[in-house]
C-alpha positions in Angstrom: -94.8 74.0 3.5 -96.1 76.3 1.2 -92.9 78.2 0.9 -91.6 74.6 -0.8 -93.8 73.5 -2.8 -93.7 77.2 -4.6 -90.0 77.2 -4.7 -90.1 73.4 -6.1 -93.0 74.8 -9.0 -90.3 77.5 -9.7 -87.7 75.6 -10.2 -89.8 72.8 -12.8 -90.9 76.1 -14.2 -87.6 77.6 -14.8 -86.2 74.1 -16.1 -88.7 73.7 -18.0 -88.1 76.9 -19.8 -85.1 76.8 -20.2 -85.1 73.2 -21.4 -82.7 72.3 -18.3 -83.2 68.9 -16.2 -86.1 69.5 -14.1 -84.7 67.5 -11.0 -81.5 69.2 -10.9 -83.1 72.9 -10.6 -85.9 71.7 -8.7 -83.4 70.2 -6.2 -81.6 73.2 -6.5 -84.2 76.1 -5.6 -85.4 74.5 -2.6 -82.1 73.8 -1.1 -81.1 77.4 -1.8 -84.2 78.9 -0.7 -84.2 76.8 2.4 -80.6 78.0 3.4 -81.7 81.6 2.6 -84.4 81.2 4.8 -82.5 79.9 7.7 -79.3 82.7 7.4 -82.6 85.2 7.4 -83.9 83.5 10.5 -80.6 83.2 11.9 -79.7 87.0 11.5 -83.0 88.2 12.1 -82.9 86.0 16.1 -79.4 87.2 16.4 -80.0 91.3 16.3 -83.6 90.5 18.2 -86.3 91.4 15.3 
């Protein structure tokens, strides 16, 4: 839960410098951190570590 909410305050922090809509990267970060996440899971089960 903590992995989220810090990749959600990255992406409002990163919109928000770069004067981009905050919704879009927020949305954004946590889906692609979420999927990173998973493929790491994924690959780490598969080779046994």
């Amino acid at each position: 839960m903590v992995v989220l909410i810090s990749l959600a305050l990255t992406g409002y922090i990163s919109a928000y410098l770069g004067e981009a809509p905050k919704r879009n990267a927020i949305v954004r970060n946590m889906v692609v951190g979420m999927l990173t996440m998973l493929v790491t899971y994924s690959v780490g089960t598969l080779v046994g570590i």
